[in-house]
mmCIF file of the C-alpha atoms, coordinates in Angstrom:
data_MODEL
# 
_entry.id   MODEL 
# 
loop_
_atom_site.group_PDB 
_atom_site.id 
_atom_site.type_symbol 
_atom_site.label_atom_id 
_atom_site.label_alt_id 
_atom_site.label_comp_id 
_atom_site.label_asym_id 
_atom_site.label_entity_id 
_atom_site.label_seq_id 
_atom_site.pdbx_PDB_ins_code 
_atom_site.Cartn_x 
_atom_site.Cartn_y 
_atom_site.Cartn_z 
_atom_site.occupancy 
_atom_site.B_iso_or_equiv 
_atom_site.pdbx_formal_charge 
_atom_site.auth_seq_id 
_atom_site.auth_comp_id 
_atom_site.auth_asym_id 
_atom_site.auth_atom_id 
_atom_site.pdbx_PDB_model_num 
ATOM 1  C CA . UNK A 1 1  ? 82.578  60.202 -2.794 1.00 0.00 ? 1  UNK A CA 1 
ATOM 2  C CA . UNK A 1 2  ? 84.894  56.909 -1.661 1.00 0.00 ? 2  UNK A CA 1 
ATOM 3  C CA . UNK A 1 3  ? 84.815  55.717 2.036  1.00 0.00 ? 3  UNK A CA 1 
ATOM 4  C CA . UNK A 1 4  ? 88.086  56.980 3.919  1.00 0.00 ? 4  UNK A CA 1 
ATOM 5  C CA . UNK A 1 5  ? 88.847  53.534 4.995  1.00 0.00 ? 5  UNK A CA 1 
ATOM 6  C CA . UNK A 1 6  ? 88.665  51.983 1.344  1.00 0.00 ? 6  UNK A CA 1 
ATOM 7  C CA . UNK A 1 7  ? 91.402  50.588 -0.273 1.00 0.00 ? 7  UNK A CA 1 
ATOM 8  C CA . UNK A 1 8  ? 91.686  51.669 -4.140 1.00 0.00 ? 8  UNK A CA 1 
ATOM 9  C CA . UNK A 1 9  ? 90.010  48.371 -5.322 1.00 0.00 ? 9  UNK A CA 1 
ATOM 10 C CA . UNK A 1 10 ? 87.083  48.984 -2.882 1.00 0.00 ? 10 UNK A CA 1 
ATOM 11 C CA . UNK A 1 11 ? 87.769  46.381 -0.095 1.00 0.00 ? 11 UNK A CA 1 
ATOM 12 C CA . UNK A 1 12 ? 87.724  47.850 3.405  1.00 0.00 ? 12 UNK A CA 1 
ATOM 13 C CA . UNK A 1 13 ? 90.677  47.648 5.203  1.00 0.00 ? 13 UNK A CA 1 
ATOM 14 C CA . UNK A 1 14 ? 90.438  45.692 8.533  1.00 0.00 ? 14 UNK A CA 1 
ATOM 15 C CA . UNK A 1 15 ? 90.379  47.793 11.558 1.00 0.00 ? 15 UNK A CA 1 
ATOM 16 C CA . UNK A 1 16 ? 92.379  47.803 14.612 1.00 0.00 ? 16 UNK A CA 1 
ATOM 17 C CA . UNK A 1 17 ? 90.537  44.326 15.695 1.00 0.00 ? 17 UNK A CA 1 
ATOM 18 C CA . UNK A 1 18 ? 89.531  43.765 12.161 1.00 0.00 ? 18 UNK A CA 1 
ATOM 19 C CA . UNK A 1 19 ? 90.681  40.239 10.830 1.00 0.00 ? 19 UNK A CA 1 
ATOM 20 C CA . UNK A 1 20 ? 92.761  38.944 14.130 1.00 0.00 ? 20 UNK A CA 1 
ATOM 21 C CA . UNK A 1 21 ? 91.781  35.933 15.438 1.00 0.00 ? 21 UNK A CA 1 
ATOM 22 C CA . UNK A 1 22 ? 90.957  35.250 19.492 1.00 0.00 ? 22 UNK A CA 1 
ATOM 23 C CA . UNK A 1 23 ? 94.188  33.251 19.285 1.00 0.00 ? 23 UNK A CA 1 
ATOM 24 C CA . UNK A 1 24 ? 96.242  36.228 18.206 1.00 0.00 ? 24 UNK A CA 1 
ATOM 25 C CA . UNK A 1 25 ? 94.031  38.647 20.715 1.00 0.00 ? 25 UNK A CA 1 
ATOM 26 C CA . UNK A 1 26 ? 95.454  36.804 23.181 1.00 0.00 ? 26 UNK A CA 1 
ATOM 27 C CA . UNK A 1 27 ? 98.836  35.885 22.103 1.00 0.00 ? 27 UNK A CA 1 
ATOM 28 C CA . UNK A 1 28 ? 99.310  40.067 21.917 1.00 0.00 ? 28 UNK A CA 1 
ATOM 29 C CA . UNK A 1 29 ? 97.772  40.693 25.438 1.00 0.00 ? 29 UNK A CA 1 
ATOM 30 C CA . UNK A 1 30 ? 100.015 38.592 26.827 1.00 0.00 ? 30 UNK A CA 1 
ATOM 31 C CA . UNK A 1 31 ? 103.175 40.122 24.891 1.00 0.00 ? 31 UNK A CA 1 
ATOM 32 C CA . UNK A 1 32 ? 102.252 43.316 26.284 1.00 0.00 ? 32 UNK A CA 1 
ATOM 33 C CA . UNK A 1 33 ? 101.852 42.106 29.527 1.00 0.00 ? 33 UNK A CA 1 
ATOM 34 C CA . UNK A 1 34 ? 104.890 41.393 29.714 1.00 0.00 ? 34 UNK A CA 1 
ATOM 35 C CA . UNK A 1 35 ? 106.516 44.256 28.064 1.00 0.00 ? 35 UNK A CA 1 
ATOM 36 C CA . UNK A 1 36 ? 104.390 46.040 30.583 1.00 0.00 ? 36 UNK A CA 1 
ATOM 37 C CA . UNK A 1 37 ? 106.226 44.143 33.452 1.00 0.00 ? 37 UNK A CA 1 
ATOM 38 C CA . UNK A 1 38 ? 109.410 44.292 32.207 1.00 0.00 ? 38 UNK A CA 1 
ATOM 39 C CA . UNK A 1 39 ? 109.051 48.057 32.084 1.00 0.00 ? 39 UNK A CA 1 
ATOM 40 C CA . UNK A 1 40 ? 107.624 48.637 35.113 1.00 0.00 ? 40 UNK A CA 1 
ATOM 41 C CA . UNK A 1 41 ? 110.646 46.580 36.287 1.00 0.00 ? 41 UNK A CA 1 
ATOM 42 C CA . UNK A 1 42 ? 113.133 48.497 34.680 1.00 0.00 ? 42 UNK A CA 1 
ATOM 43 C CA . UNK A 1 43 ? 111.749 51.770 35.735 1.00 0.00 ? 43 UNK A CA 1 
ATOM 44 C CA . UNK A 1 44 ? 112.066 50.115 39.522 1.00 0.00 ? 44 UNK A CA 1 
ATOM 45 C CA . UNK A 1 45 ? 115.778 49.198 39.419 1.00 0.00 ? 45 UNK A CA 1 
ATOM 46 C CA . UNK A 1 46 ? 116.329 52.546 37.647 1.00 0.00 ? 46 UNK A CA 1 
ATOM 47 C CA . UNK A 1 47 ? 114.476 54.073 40.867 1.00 0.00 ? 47 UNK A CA 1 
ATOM 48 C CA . UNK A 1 48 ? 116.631 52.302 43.325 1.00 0.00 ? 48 UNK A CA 1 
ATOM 49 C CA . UNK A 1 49 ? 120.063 52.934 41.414 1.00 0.00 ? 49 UNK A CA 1 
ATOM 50 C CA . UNK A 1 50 ? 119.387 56.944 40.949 1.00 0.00 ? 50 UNK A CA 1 
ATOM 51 C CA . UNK A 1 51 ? 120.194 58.026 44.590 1.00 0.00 ? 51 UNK A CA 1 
ATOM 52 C CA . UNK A 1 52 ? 123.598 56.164 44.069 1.00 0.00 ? 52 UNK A CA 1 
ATOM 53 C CA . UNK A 1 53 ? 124.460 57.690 40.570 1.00 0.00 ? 53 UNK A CA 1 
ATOM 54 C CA . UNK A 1 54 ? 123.398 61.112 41.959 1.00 0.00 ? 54 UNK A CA 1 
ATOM 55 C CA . UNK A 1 55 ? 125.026 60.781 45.618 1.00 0.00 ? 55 UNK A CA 1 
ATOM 56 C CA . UNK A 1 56 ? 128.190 59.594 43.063 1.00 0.00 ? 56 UNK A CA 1 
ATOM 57 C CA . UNK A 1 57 ? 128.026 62.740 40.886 1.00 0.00 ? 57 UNK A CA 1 
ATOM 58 C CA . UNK A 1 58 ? 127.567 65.254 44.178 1.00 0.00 ? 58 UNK A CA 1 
ATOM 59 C CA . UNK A 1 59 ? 130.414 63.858 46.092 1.00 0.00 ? 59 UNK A CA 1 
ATOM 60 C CA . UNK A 1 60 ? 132.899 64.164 42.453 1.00 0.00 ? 60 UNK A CA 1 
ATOM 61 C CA . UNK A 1 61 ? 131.882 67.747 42.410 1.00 0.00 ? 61 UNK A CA 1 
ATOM 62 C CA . UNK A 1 62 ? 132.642 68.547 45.869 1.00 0.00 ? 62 UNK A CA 1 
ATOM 63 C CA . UNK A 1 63 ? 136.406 67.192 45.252 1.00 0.00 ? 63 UNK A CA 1 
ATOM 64 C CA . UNK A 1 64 ? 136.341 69.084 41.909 1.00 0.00 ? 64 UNK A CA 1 
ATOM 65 C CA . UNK A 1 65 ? 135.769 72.485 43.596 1.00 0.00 ? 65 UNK A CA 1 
ATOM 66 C CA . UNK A 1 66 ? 138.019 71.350 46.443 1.00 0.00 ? 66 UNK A CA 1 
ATOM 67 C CA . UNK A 1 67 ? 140.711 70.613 43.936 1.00 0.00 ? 67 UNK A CA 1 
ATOM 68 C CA . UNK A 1 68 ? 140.128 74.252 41.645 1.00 0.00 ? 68 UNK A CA 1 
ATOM 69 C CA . UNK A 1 69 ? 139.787 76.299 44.990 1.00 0.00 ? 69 UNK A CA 1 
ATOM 70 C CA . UNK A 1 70 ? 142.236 78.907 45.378 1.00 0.00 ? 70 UNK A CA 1 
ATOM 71 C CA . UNK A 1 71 ? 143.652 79.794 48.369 1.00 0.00 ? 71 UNK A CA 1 
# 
C-alpha cells in the first residue's frame, strides 16, 4: 500500500507549511494582509456608492413609466 501523499519516486511531498522558509511565512502574511485590506476597502466604497447607483436606477424607472403611461 503507498502513502497518499507520496510522490511516484517515494519522496513526500511538502505540505501546506512544508519546505517554506520563516522569510517566505512572512513575506505571504503580509501579501494577504494587504489583499485583505484592499478588499475590505473595496467592499467599503462599493457600500457607500450602492445607495447612489440604486437611488439612480429608481428615479430612471419612474420617468420610464411616466413616459409609457397612457392617458
Amino acid at each position: 500500500m503507498t502513502d497518499v501523499t507520496a510522490e511516484q519516486d517515494g519522496r513526500p511531498r511538502p505540505g501546506p507549511q512544508g519546505d517554506i522558509s520563516p522569510e517566505q511565512v512572512r513575506e505571504h502574511l503580509r501579501r494577504r494582509a494587504i489583499f485583505l485590506r484592499e478588499l475590505a476597502e473595496a467592499r467599503e466604497l462599493r457600500r457607500r456608492v450602492t445607495p447612489h447607483r440604486s437611488r439612480r436606477a429608481r428615479i430612471h424607472a419612474q420617468l420610464r413609466r411616466r413616459t409609457f403611461r397612457i392617458n
